[in-house]
C-alpha positions in Angstrom: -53.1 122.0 16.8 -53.5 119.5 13.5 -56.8 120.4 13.3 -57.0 123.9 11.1 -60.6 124.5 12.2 -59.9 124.4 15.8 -56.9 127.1 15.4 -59.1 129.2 13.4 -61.7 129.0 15.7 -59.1 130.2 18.8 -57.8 132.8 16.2 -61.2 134.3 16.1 -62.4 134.1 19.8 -59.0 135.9 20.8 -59.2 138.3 17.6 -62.3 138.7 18.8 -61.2 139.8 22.5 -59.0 142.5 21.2 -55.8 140.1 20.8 -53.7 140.7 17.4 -53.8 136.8 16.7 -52.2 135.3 14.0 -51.9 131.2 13.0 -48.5 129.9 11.5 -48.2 126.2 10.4 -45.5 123.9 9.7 -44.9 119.9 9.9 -48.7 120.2 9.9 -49.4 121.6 13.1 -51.2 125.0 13.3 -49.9 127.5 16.2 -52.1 130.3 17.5 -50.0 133.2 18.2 -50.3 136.5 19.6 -48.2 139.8 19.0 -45.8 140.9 18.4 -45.2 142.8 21.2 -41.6 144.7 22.1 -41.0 144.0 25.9 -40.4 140.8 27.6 -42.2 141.6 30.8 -45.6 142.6 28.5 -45.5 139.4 26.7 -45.0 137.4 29.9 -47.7 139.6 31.7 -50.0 138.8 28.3 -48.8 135.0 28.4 -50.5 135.1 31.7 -53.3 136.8 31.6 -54.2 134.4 28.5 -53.7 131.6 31.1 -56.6 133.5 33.5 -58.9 134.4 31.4 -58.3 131.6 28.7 -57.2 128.7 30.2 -54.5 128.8 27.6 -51.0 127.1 28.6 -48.4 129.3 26.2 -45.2 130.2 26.0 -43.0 133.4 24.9 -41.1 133.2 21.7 -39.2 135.8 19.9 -41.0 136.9 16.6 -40.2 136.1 13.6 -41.2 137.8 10.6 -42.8 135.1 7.9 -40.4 134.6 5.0 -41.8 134.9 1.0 
């Protein structure tokens, strides 16, 4: 997302719903993400159920702690 407000505004709904969401941005885009979590199969089951209830398109990435 380039728009800040709108990520925040996603963070807090899903925050909100019980999601541990987090924003990270770089080159000026603003990602909404939501974890960590330890298995694959949870996180795809999550990626999912996001999709459902969310109508959220995502995708499962292997977390990377924030460096600083």
């Amino acid at each position: 997302m380039s728009n800040r407000a709108n990520a925040d505004n996603l963070q807090k709904t899903l925050r909100t719903q019980g999601y541990n969401a987090y924003i990270r941005t770089a080159d000026g885009v603003n990602r909404v993400f939501v974890g960590p979590l330890i298995e694959r199969a949870e996180a795809d089951r999550l990626r999912d159920q996001l999709d459902k209830q969310q109508k959220l398109k995502g995708i499962v990435v292997r977390f990377q702690p924030e460096r600083g």
